[in-house]
C-alpha positions as CSV (number, residue, x, y, z in Angstrom):
1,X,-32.9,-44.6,11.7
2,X,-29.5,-43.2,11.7
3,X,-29.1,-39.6,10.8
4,X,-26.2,-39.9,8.1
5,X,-25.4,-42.7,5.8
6,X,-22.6,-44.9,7.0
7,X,-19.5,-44.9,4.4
8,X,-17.8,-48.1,5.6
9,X,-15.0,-49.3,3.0
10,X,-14.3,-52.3,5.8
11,X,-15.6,-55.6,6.3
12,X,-16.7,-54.1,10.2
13,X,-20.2,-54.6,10.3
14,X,-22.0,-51.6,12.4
15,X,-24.8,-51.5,14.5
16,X,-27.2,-48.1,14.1
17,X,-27.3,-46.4,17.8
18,X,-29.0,-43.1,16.7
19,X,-31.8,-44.0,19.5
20,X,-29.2,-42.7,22.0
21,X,-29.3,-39.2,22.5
22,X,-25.7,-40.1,23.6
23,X,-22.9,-42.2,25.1
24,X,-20.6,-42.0,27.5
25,X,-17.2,-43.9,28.1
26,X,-15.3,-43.1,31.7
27,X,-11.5,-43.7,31.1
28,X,-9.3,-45.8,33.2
29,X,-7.6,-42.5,33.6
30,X,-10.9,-40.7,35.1
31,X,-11.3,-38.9,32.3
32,X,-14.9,-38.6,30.3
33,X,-15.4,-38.9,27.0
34,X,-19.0,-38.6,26.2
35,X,-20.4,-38.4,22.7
36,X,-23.9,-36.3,21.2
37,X,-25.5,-38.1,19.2
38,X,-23.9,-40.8,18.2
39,X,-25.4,-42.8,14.9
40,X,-22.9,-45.8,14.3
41,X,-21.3,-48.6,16.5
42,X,-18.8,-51.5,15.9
43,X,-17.4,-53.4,18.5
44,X,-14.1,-55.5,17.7
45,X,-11.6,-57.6,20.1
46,X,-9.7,-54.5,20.4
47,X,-12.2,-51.8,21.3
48,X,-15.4,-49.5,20.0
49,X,-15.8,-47.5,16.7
50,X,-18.4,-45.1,16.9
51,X,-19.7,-42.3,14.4
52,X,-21.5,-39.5,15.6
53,X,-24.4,-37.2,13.6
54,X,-21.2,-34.6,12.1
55,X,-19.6,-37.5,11.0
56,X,-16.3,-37.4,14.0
57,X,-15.5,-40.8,14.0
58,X,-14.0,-42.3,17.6
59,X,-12.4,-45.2,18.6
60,X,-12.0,-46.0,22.6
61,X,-9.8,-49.6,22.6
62,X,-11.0,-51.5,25.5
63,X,-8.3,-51.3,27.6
64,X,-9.0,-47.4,28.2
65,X,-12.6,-48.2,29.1
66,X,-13.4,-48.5,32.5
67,X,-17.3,-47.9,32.6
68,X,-20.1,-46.4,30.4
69,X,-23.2,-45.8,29.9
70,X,-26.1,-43.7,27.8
71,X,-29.4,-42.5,27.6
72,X,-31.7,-43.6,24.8
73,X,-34.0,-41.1,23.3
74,X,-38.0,-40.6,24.4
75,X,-39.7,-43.5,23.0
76,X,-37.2,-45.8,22.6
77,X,-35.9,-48.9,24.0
78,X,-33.1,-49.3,26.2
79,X,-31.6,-52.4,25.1
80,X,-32.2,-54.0,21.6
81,X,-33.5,-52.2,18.1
């Protein structure tokens, strides 16, 4: 169970992702933008919104995404809820 309550005022629905301990996206550019924690995940046609545990809020549009990947926390399951 996510770590902070979610404040959408959208019609997004999010997914909770606190298993993962975190998540990381490698840019098109090469660059690496990984995230700790992270407790909230929508996916729209034009990219990812995630929330992490100190409520930073991130959006990585599809386009810039070229790879990524994350490690779940002990206990829990890689794929699914």
């Amino acid at each position: 169970m996510a770590d902070i309550a979610l404040r959408n005022m959208t019609d997004r629905e999010f997914t909770d992702i606190s298993s993962e301990a975190w998540r990381e996206y490698i840019l098109t550019d090469g660059t690496c933008l990984e995230i700790t924690n992270p407790q909230w995940l929508h996916i729209s046609d034009s990219g990812h919104y995630v929330v992490d545990s100190i409520n930073r809020v991130y959006f990585v549009p599809h386009a810039s995404i070229f790879t990524m990947q994350w490690q779940v926390k002990s206990g829990h399951p890689h794929f699914g809820k």
